[in-house]
N, C-alpha and C positions, 0 to 999 in steps of 0.2 A: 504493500500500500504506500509507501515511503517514498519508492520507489517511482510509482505512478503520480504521485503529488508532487516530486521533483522534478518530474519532463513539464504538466502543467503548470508547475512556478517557473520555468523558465520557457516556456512559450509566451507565457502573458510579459514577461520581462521582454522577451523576445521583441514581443508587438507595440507595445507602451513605450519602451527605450526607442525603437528605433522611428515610431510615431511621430515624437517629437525631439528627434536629434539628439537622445540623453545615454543612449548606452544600456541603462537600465541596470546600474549600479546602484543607483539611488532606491532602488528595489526590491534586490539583490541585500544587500549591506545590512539594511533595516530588520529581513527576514532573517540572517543569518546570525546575526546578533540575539533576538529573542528567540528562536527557535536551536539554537548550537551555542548553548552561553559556555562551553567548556574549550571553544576554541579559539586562541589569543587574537588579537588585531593584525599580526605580520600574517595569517591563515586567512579570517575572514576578507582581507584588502586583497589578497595575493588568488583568492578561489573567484572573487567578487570581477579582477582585473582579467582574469584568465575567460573567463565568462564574457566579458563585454567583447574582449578583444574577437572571440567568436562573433558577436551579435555582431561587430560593428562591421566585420568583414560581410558575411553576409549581406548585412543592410546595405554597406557601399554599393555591393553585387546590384543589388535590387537599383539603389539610387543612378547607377551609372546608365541604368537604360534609361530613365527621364528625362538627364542632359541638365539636371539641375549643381551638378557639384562642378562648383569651382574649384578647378583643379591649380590653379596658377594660384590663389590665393592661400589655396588646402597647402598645398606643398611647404609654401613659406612660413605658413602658422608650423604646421606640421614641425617643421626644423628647430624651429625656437621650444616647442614641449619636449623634445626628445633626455636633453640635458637637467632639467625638473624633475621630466618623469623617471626619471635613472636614482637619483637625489632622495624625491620619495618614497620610492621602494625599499630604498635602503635605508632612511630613518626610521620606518614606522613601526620598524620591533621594539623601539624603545618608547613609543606612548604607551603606557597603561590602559586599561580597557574601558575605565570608569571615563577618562578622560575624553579619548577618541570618539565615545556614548554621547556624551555631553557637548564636544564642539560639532560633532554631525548634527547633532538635533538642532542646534542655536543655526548653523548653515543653513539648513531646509529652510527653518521658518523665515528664515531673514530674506530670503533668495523670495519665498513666497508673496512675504509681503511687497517686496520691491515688485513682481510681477504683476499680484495684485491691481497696484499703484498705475502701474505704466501700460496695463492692457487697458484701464480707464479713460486713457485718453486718446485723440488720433494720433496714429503713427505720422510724423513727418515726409511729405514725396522726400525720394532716393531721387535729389537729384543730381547730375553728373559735376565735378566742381575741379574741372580739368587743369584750371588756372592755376591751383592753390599749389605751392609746395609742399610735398610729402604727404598728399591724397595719391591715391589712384583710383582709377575710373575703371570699371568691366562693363562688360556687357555680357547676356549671354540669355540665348534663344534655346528652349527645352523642347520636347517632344510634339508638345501640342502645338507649338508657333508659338506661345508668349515670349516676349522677351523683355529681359528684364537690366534696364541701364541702374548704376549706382557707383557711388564713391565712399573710400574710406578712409583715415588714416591709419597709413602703414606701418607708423611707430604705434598706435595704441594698440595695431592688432600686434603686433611684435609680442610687446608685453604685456597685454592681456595672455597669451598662448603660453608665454613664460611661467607667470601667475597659477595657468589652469596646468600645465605638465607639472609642477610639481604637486598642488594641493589634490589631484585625481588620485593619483595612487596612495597619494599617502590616506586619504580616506575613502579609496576604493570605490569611487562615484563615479570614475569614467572622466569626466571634462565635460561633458555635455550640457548634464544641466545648468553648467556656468558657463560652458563657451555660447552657447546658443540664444541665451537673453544677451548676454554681451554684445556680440555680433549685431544682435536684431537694436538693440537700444541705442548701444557705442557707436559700432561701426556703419549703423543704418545698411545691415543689410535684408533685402528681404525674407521675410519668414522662411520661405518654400528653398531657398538658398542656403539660407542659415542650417535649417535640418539637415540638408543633404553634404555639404560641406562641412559641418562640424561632424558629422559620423567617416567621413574620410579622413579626417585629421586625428578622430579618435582610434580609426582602425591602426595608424601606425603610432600611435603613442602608448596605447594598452599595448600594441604589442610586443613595442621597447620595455616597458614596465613587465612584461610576463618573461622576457628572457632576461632582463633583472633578476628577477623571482626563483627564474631556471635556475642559474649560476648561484644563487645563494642556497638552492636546496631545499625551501619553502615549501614546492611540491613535492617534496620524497615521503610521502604516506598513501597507503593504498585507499585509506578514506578521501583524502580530498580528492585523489586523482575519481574515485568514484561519484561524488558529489559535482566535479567539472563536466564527466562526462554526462549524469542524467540531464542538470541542467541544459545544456550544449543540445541534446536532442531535442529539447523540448525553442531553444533558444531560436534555433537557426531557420526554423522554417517557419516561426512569430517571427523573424526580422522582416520575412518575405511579406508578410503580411502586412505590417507596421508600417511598409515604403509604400506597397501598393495604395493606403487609406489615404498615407499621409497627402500624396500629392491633390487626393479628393472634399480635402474638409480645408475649411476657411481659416487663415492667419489667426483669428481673433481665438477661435475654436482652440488652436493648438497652444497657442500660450495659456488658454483658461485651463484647458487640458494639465497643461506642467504645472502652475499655480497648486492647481488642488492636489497633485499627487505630492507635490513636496509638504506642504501644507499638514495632510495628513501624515504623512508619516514620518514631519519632527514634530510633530506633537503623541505620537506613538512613543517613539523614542523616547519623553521625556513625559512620560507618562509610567515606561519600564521602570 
């Protein structure tokens, strides 16, 4: 029965993470904490990180047929988390469990409320601001015909990607659910963009973070490697799922979406 309730937790992880560009660590993390309290924070981040790095390949899989992931922009965030994500993996045997508990839960809710706030109001037009120094301008036309012109700056995505490669793995959330209000709030990038680009940027950051994990040894137990793989069956064919929705429901939809699941479950947390 365990068994079968661990493919289901990680299809819904599957399809939720990869819905709204989060990974589904934020998921993942929450469950594995209340449900395995005998297993320490470097296990639960490192089983949590190994997982996403599945979903987010997958999802990319899926994202890449839509034509939505910026790849030029994916790449160069992508470079700046790999040196964080390496960083955190490797600090996070030394949080305590009570502690790691308590700043996850204060994360969710704060991320929530900020969400909350900013899905309240209109989003600003994306528009192109060619002139500026140290913006850049894309463009980029997806499967249906939209096309979608916007501008960002190139140093806050820098380090914004800095910021999220290291705090992802050290609390096993992926990046997602902080790359992707980022993106859409900071860097004005469109929603439907946001998603699909922040799960190519996560695919190669968890998966810097998991061969971290390798080299330290983290998975040498026949249990986690068990707990990766139910997950992972149930994960990868919810990521297929999660892409195909995403691109069918409304911007406003997917952030109200993110709000409430982080929402809920840091106040789970701090309710443990």
């Amino acid at each position: 029965m365990e068994n079968i309730l661990l493919i289901a937790a990680g299809f819904i992880i599957g399809s939720c993470g990869t819905l709204i560009g989060a990974g589904g660590g934020f998921i993942l993390v929450p469950m594995l904490l209340i449900f395995y309290p005998e297993l320490g924070t470097e296990r639960i981040t490192a089983i949590s990180m190994a997982v996403v790095s599945l979903n987010a390949i997958s999802g990319t899989a899926a994202y890449a047929k839509s034509g939505r992931i910026d790849y030029k922009a994916g790449i160069s965030f992508s470079a700046f988390t790999i040196p964080g994500s390496v960083l955190g993996a490797l600090l996070v045997k030394y949080i305590p469990r009570d502690a790691f508990s308590f700043v996850f839960g204060i994360l969710l809710v704060v991320l929530a409320v900020y969400l909350f706030y900013k899905n309240s109001r209109p989003l600003k037009t994306h528009t192109a601001i060619t002139a500026t120094k140290g913006y850049a301008t894309h463009t980029l036309t997806d499967k249906t015909g939209t096309t979608f012109t916007y501008s960002f700056s190139k140093i806050k995505g820098y380090a914004i990607s800095i910021v999220v490669g290291f705090i992802s793995p050290l609390l096993g959330i992926g990046g997602g659910i902080i790359h992707v209000p980022a993106m859409v709030n900071w860097l004005r990038f469109p929603v439907h963009i946001a998603t699909a680009t922040s799960h190519f940027i996560l695919s190669v950051m968890a998966t810097a973070t998991v061969i971290t994990h390798l080299t330290e040894g983290t998975y040498n137990s026949p249990e986690i490697i068990k707990l990766i793989v139910l997950l992972a069956i149930g994960v990868v064919p919810g990521a297929q799922l999660g892409a195909y929705f995403s691109g069918k429901l409304k911007s406003s939809v997917i952030l109200q979406a993110l709000s409430l699941c982080l929402i809920i479950v840091g106040i789970r947390i701090f309710i443990r």
